[in-house]
SEBA-736607 format. One record per atom (N, C-alpha, C, CB): residue in three letters; atom name; x, y, z. Coordinates in steps of 0.001 Angstrom, whole numbers. Glycine has a CB too. Example, Ala and Ser with C-alpha at 12.3 -4.5 7.8 and 13.67 -1.06 7.14 Angstrom:
// SEBA-736607
ALA	N	13190	-5690	7800
ALA	CA	12300	-4500	7800
ALA	C	13200	-3300	7800
ALA	CB	11308	-4473	9046
SER	N	12850	-2250	7080
SER	CA	13670	-1060	7140
SER	C	12900	30	7870
SER	CB	14084	-598	5725
This chain:
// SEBA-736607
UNK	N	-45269	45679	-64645
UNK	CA	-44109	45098	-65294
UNK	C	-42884	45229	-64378
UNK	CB	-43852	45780	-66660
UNK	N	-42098	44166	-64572
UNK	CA	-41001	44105	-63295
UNK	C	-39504	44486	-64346
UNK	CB	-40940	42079	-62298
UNK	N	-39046	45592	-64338
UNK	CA	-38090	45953	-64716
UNK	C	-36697	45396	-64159
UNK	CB	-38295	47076	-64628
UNK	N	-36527	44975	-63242
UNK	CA	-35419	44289	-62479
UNK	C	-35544	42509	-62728
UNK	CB	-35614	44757	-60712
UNK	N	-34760	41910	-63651
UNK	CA	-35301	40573	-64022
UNK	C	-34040	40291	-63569
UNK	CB	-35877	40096	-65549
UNK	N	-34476	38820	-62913
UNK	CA	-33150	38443	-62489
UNK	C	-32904	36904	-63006
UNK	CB	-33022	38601	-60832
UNK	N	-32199	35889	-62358
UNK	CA	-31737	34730	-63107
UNK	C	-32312	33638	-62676
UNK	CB	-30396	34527	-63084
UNK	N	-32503	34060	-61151
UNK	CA	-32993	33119	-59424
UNK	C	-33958	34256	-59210
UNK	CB	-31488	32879	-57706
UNK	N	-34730	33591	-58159
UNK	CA	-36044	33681	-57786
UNK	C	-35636	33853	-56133
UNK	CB	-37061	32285	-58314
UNK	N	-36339	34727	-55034
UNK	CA	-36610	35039	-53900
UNK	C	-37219	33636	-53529
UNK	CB	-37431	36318	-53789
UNK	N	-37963	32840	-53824
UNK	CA	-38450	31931	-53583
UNK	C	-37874	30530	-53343
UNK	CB	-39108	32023	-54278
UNK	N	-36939	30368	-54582
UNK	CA	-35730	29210	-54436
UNK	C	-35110	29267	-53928
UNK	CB	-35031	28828	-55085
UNK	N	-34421	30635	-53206
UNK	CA	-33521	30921	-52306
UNK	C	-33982	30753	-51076
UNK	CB	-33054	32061	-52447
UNK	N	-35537	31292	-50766
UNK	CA	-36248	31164	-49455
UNK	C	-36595	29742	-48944
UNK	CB	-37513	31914	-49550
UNK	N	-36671	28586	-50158
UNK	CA	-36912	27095	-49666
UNK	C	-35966	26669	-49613
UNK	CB	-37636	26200	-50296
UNK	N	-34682	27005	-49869
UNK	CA	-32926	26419	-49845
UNK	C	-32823	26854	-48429
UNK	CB	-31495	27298	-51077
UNK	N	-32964	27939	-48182
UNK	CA	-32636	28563	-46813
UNK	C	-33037	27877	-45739
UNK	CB	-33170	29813	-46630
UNK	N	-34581	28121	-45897
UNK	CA	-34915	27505	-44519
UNK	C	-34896	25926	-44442
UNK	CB	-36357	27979	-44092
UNK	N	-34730	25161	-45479
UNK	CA	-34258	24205	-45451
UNK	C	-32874	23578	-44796
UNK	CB	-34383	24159	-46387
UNK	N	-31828	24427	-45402
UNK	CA	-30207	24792	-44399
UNK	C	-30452	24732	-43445
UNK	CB	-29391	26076	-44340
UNK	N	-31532	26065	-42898
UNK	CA	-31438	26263	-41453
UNK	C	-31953	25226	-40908
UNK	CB	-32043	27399	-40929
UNK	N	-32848	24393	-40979
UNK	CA	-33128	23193	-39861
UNK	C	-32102	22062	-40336
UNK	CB	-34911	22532	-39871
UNK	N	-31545	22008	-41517
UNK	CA	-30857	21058	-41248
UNK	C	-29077	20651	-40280
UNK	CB	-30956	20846	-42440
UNK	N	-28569	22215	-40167
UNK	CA	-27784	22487	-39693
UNK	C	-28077	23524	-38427
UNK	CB	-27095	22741	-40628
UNK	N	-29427	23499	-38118
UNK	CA	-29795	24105	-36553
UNK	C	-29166	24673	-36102
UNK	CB	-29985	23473	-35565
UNK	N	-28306	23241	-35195
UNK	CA	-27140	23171	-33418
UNK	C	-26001	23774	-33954
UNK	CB	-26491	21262	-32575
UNK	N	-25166	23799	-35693
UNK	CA	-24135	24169	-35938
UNK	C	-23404	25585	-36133
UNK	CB	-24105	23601	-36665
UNK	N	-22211	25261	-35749
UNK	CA	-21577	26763	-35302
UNK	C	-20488	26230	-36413
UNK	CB	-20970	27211	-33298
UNK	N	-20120	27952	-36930
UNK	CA	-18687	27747	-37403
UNK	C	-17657	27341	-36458
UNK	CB	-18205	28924	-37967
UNK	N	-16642	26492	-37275
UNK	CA	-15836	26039	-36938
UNK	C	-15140	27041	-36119
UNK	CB	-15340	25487	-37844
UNK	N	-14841	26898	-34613
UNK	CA	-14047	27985	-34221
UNK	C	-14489	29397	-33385
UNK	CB	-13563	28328	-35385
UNK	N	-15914	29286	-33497
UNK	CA	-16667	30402	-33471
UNK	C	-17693	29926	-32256
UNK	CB	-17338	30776	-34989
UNK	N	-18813	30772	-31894
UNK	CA	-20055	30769	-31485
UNK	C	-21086	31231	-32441
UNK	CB	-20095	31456	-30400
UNK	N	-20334	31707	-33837
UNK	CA	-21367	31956	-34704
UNK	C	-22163	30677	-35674
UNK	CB	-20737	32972	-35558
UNK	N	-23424	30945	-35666
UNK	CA	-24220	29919	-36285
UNK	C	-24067	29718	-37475
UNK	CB	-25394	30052	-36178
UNK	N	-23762	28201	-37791
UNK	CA	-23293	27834	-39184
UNK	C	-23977	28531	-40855
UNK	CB	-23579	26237	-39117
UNK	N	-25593	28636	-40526
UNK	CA	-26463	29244	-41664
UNK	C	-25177	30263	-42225
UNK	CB	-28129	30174	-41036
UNK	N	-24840	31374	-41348
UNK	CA	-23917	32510	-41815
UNK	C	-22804	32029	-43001
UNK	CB	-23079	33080	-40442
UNK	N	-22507	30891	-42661
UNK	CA	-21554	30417	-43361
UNK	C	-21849	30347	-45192
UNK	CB	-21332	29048	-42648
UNK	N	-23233	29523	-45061
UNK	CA	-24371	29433	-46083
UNK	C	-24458	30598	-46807
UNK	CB	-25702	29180	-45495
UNK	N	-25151	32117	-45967
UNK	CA	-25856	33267	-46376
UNK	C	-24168	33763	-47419
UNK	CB	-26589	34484	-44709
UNK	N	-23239	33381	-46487
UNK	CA	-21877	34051	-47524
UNK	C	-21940	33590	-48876
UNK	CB	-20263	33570	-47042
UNK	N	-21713	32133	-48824
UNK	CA	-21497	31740	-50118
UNK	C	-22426	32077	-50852
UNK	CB	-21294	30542	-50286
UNK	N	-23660	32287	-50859
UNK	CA	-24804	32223	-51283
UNK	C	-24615	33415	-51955
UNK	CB	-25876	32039	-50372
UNK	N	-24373	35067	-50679
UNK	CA	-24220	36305	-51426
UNK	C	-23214	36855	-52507
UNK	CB	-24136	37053	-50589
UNK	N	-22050	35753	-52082
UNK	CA	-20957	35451	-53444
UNK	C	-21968	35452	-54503
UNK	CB	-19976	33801	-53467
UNK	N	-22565	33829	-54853
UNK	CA	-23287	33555	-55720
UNK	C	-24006	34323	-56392
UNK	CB	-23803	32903	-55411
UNK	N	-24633	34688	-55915
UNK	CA	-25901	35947	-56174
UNK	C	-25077	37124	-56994
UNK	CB	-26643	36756	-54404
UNK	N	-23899	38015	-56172
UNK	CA	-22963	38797	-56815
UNK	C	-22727	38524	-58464
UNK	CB	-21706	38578	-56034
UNK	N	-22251	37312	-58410
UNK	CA	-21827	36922	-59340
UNK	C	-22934	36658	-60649
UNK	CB	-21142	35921	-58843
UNK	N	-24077	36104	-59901
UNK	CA	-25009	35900	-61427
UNK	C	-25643	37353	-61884
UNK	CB	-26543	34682	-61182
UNK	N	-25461	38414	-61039
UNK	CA	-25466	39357	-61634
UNK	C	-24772	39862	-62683
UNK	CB	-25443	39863	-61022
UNK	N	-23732	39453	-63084
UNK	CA	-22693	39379	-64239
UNK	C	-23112	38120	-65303
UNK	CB	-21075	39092	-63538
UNK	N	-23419	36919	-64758
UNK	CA	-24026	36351	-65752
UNK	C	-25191	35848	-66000
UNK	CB	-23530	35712	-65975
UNK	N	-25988	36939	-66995
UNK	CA	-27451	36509	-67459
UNK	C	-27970	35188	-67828
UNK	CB	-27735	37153	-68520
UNK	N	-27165	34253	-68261
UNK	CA	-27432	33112	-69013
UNK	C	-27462	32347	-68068
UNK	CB	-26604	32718	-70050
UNK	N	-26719	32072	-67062
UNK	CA	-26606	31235	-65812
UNK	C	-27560	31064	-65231
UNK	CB	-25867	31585	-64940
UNK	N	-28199	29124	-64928
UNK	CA	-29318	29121	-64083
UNK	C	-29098	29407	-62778
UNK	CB	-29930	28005	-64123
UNK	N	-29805	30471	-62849
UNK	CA	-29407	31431	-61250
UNK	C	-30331	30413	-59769
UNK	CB	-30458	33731	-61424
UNK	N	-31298	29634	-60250
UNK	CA	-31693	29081	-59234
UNK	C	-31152	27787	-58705
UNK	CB	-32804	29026	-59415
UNK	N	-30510	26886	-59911
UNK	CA	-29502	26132	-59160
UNK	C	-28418	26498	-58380
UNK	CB	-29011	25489	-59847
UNK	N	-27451	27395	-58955
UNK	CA	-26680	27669	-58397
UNK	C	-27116	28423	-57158
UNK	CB	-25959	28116	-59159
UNK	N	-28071	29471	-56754
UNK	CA	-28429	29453	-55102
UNK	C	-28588	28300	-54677
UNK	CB	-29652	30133	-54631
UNK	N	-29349	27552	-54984
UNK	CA	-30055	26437	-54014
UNK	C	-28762	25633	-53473
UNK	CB	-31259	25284	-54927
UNK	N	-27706	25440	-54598
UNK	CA	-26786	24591	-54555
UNK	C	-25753	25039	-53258
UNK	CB	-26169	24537	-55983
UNK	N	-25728	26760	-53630
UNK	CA	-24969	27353	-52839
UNK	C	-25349	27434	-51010
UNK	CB	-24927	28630	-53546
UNK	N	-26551	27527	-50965
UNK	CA	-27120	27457	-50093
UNK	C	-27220	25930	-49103
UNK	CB	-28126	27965	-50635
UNK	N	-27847	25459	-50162
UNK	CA	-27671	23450	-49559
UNK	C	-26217	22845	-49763
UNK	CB	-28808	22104	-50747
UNK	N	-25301	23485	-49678
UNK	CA	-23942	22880	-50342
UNK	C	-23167	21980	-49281
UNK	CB	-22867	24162	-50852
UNK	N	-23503	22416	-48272
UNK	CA	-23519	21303	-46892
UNK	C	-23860	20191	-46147
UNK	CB	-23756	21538	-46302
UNK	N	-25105	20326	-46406
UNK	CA	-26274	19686	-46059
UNK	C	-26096	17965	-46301
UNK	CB	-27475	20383	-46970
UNK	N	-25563	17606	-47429
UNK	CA	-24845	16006	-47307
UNK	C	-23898	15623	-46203
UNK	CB	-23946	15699	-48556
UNK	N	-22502	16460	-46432
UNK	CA	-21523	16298	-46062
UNK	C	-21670	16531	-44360
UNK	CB	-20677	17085	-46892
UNK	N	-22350	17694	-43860
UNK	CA	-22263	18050	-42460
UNK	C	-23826	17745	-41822
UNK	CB	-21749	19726	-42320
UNK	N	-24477	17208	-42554
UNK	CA	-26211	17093	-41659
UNK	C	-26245	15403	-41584
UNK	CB	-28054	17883	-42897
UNK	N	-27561	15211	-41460
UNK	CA	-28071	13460	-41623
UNK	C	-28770	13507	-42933
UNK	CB	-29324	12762	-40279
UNK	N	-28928	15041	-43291
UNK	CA	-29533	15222	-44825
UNK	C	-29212	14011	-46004
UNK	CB	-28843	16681	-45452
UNK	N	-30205	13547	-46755
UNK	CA	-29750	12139	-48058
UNK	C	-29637	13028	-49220
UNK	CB	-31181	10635	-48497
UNK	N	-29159	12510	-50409
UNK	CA	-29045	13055	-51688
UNK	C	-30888	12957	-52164
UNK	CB	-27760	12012	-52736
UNK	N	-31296	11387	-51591
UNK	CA	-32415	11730	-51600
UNK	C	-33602	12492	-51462
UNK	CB	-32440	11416	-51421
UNK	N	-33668	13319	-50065
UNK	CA	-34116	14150	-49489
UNK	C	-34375	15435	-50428
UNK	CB	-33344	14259	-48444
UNK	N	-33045	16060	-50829
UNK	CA	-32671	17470	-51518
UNK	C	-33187	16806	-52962
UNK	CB	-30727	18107	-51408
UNK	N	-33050	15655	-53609
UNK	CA	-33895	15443	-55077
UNK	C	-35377	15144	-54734
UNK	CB	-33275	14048	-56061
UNK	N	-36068	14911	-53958
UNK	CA	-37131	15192	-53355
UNK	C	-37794	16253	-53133
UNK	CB	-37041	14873	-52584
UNK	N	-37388	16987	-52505
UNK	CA	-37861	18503	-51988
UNK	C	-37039	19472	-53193
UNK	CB	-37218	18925	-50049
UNK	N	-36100	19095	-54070
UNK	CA	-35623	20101	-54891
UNK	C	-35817	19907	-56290
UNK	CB	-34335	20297	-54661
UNK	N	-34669	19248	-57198
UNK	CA	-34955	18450	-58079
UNK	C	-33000	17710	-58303
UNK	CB	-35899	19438	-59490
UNK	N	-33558	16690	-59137
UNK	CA	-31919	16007	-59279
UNK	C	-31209	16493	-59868
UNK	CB	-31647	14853	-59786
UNK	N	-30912	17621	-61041
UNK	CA	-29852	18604	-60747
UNK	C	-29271	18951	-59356
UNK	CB	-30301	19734	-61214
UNK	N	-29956	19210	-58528
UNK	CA	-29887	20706	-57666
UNK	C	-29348	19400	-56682
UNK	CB	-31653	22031	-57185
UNK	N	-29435	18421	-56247
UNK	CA	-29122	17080	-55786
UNK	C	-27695	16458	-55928
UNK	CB	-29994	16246	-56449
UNK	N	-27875	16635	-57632
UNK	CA	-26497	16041	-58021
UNK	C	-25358	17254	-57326
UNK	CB	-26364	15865	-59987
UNK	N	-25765	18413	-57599
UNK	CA	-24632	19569	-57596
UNK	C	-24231	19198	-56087
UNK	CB	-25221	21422	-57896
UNK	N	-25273	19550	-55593
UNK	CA	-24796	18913	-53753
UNK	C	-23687	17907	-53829
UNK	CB	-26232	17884	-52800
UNK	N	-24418	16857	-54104
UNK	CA	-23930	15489	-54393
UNK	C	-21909	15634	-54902
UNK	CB	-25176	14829	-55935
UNK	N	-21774	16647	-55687
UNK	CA	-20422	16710	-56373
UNK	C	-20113	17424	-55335
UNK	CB	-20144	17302	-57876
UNK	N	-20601	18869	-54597
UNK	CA	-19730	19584	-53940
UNK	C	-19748	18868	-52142
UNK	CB	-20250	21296	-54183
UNK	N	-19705	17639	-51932
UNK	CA	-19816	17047	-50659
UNK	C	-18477	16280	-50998
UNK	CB	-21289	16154	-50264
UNK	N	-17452	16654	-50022
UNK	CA	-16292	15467	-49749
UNK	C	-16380	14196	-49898
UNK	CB	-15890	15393	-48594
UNK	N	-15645	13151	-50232
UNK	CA	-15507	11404	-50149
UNK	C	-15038	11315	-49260
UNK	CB	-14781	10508	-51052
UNK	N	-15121	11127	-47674
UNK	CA	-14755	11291	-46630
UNK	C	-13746	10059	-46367
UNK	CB	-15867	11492	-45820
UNK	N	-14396	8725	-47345
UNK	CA	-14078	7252	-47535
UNK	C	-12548	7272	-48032
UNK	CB	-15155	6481	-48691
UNK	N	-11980	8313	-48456
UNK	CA	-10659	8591	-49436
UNK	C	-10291	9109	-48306
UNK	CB	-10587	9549	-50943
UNK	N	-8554	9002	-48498
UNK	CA	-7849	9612	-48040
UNK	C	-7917	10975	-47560
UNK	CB	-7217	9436	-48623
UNK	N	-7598	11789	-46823
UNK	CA	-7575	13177	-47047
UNK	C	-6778	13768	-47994
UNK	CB	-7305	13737	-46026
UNK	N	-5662	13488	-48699
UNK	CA	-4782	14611	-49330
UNK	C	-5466	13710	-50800
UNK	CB	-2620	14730	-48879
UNK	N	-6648	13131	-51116
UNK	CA	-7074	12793	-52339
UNK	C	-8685	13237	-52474
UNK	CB	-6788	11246	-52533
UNK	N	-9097	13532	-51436
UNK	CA	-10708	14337	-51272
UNK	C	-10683	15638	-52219
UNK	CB	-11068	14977	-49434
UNK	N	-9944	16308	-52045
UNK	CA	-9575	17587	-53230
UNK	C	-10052	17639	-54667
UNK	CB	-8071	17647	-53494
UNK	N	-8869	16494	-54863
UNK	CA	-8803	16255	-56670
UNK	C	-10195	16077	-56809
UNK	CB	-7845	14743	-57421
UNK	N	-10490	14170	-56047
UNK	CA	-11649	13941	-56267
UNK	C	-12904	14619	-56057
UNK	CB	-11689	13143	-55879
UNK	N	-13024	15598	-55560
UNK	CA	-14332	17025	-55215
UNK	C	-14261	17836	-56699
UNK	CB	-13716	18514	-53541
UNK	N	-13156	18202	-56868
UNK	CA	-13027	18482	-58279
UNK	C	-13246	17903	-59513
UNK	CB	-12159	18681	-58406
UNK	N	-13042	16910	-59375
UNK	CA	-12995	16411	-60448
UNK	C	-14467	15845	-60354
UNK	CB	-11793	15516	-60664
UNK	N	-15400	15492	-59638
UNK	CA	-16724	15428	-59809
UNK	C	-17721	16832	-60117
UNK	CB	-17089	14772	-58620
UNK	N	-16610	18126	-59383
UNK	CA	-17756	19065	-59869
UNK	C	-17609	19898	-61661
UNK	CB	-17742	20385	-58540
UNK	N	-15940	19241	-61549
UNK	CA	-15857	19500	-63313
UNK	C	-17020	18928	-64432
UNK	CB	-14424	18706	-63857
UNK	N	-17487	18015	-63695
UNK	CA	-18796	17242	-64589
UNK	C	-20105	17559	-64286
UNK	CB	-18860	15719	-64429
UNK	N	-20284	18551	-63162
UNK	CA	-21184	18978	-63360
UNK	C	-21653	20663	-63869
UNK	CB	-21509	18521	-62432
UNK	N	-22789	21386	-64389
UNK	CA	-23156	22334	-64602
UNK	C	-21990	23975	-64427
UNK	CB	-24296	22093	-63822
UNK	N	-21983	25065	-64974
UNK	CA	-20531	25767	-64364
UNK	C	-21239	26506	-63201
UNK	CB	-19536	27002	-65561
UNK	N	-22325	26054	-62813
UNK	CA	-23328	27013	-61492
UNK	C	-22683	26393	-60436
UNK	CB	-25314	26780	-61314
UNK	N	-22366	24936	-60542
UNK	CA	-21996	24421	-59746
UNK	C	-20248	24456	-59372
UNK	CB	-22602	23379	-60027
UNK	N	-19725	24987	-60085
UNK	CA	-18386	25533	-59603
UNK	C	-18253	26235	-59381
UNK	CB	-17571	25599	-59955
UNK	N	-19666	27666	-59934
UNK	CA	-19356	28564	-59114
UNK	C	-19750	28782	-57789
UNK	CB	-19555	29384	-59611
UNK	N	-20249	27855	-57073
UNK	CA	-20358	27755	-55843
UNK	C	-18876	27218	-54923
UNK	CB	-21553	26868	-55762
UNK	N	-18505	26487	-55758
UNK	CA	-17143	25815	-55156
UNK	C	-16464	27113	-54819
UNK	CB	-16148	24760	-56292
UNK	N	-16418	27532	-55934
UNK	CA	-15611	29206	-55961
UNK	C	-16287	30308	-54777
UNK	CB	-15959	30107	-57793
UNK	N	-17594	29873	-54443
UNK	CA	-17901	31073	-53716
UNK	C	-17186	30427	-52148
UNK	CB	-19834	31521	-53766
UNK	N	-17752	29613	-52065
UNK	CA	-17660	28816	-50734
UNK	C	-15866	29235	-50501
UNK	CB	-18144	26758	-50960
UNK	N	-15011	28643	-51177
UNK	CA	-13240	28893	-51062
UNK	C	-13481	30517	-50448
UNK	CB	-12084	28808	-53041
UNK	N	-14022	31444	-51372
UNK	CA	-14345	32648	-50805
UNK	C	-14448	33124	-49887
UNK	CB	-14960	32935	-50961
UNK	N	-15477	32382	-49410
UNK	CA	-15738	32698	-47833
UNK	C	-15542	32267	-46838
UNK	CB	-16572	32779	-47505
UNK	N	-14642	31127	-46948
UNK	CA	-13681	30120	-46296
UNK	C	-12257	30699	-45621
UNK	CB	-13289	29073	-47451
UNK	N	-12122	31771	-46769
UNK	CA	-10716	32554	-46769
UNK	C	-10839	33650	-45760
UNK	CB	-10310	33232	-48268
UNK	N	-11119	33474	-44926
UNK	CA	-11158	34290	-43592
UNK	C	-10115	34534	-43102
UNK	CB	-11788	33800	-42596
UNK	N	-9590	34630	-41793
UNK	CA	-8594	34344	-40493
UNK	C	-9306	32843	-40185
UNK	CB	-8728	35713	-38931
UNK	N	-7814	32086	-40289
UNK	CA	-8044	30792	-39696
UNK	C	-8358	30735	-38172
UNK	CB	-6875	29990	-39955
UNK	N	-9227	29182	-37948
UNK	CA	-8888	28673	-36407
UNK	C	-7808	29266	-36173
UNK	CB	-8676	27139	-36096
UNK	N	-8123	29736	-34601
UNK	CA	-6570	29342	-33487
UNK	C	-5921	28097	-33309
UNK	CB	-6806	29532	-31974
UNK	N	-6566	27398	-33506
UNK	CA	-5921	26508	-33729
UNK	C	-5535	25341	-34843
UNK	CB	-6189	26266	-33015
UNK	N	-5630	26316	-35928
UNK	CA	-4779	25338	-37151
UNK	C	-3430	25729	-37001
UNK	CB	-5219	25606	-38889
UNK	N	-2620	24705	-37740
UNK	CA	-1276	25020	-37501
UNK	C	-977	25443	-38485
UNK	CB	-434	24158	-37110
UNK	N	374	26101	-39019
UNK	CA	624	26856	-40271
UNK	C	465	25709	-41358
UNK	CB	2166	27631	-40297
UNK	N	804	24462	-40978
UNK	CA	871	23374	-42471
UNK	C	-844	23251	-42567
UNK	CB	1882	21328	-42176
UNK	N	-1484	23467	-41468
UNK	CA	-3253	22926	-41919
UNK	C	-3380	24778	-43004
UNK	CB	-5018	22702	-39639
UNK	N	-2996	25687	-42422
UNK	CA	-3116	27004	-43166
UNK	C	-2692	26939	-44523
UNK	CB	-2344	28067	-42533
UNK	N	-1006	26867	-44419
UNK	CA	-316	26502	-46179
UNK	C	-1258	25370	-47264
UNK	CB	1516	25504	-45938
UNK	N	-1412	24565	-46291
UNK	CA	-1932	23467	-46913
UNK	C	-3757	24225	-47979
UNK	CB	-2199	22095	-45291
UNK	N	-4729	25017	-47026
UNK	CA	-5947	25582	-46956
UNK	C	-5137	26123	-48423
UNK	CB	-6573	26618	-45473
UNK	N	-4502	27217	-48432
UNK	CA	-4496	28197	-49142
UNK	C	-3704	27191	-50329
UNK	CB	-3828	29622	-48448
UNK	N	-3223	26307	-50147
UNK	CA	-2818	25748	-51675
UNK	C	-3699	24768	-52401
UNK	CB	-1476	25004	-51631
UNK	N	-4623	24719	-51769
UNK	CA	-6160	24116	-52079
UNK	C	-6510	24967	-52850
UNK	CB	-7268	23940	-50953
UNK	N	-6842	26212	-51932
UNK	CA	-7431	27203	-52677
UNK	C	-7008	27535	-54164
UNK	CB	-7281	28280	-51937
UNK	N	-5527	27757	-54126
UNK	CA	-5131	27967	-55399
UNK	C	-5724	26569	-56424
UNK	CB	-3422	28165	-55317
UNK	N	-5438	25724	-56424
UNK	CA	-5768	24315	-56542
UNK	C	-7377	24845	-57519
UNK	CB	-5924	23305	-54658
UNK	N	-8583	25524	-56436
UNK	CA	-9185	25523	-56966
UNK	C	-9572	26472	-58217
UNK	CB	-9611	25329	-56257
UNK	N	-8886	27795	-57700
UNK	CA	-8926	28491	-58532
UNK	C	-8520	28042	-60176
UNK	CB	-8284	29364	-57962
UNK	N	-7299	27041	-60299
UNK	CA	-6542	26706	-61275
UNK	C	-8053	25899	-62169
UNK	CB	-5012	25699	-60694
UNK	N	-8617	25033	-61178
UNK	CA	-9227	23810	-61910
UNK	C	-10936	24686	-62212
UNK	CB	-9239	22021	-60633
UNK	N	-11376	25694	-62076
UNK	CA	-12776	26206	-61582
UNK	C	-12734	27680	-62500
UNK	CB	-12896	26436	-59591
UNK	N	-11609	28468	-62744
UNK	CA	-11552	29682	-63050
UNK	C	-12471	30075	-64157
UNK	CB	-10310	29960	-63288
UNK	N	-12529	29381	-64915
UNK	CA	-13928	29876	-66287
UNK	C	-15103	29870	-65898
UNK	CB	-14194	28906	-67621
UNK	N	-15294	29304	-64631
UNK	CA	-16885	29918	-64331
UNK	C	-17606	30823	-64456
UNK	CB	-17197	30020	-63511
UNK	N	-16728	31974	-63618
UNK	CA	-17054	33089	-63313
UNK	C	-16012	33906	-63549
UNK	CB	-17505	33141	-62179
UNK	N	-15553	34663	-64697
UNK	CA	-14643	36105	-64192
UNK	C	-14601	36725	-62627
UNK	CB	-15281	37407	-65046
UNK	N	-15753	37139	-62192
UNK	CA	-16204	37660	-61174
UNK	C	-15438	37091	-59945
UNK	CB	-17586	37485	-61178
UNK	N	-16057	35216	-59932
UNK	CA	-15685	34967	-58620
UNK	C	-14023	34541	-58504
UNK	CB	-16681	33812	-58087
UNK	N	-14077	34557	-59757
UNK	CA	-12279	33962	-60614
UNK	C	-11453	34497	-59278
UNK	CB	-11507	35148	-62669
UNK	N	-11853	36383	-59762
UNK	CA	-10796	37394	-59458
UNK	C	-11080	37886	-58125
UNK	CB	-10740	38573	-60477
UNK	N	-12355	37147	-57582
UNK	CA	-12400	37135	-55770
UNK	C	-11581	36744	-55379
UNK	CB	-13279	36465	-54967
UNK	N	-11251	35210	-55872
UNK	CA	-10744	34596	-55203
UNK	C	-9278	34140	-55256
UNK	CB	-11446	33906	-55184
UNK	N	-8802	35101	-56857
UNK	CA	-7564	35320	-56319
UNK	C	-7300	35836	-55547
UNK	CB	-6941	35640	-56769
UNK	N	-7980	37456	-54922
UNK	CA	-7305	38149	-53969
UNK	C	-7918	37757	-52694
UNK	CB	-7322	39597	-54210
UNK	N	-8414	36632	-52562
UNK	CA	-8530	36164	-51085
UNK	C	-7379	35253	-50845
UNK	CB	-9937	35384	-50751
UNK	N	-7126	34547	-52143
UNK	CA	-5514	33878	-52032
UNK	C	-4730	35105	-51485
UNK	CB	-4730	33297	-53723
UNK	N	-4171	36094	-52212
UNK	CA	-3396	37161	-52015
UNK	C	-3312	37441	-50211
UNK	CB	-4090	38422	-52952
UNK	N	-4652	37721	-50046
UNK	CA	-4714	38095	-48483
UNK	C	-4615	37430	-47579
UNK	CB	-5606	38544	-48087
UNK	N	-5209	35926	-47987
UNK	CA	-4548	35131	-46947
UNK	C	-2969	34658	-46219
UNK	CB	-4975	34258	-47299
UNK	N	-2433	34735	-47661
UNK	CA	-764	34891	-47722
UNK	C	-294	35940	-45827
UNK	CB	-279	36272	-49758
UNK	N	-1093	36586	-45540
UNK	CA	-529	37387	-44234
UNK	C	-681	36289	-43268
UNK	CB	-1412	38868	-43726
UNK	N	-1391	34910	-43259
UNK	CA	-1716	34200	-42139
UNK	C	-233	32762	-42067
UNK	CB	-3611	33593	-42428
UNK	N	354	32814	-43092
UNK	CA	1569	32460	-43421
UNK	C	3025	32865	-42839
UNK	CB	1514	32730	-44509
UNK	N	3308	32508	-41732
UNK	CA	4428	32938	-41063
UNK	C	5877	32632	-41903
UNK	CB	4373	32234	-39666
């Protein structure tokens, strides 16, 4: 008998993963020499953190989601592909948390939001993890308005996303908080 029950499965996480990893191979964080997956494994361990607080939450979308949350927006990956090899939940969530690249930039935001407001709250709490682990030390080379600008997103999301998760709520206020030092 397995006394440790969890929400997600070692398994959904292990076919999200290595899935990421070939689809984003060659990629490095922005800024870095470090390999993009890392970027993935963060949000992901957000995620995970967090469904430990909530039992009811389908814990395997929200990894997979957290994990593949790129994979549209930054690979040659299709929506097709991930409802194929995953299922169309786990597709759609992608599908909402991938930019409209076709829009403006200062209207990609709302509209990211406002598609993942319609979907599942697993799927915002990935939005929420990802801002998370986003909230680093910027590029050297963003300028303070690409920085101000980052961190009033962030708030942005926190405002529109916060009932997801208590948990990742109050991460990610104080990654707002801390970023505030990168603000001249």
């Amino acid at each position: 008998m397995n006394i440790y029950q969890t929400n997600w499965s070692q398994e959904s996480y292990i076919k999200a993963y290595k899935f990421a990893a070939s689809a984003h191979q060659d990629q490095k964080i922005p800024g870095s020499e470090i390999p993009y997956i890392m970027h993935l494994s963060f949000v992901s361990m957000e995620v995970i953190a967090a469904l430990n607080l909530e039992p009811t939450a389908d814990g395997d979308l929200a990894v997979q989601c957290a994990v593949l949350h790129d994979t549209i927006e930054d690979t040659q990956t299709t929506f097709e592909q991930i409802k194929a090899e995953f299922s169309a939940d786990v597709a759609k969530g992608v599908l909402a948390l991938t930019k409209d690249n076709n829009l403006p930039k200062n209207l990609q935001m709302s509209d990211s939001l406002s598609r993942i407001k319609q979907q599942p709250r697993e799927i915002w709490m990935v939005k929420l993890a990802d801002r998370i682990s986003n909230l680093q030390t910027p590029p050297h080379y963003w300028q303070q308005e690409k920085i101000t600008q980052y961190r009033e997103e962030a708030i942005q999301i926190y405002e529109t996303l916060k009932d997801a998760s208590p948990f990742l709520a109050a991460r990610l206020v104080s990654k707002i908080e801390d970023y505030h030092r990168f603000l001249v």
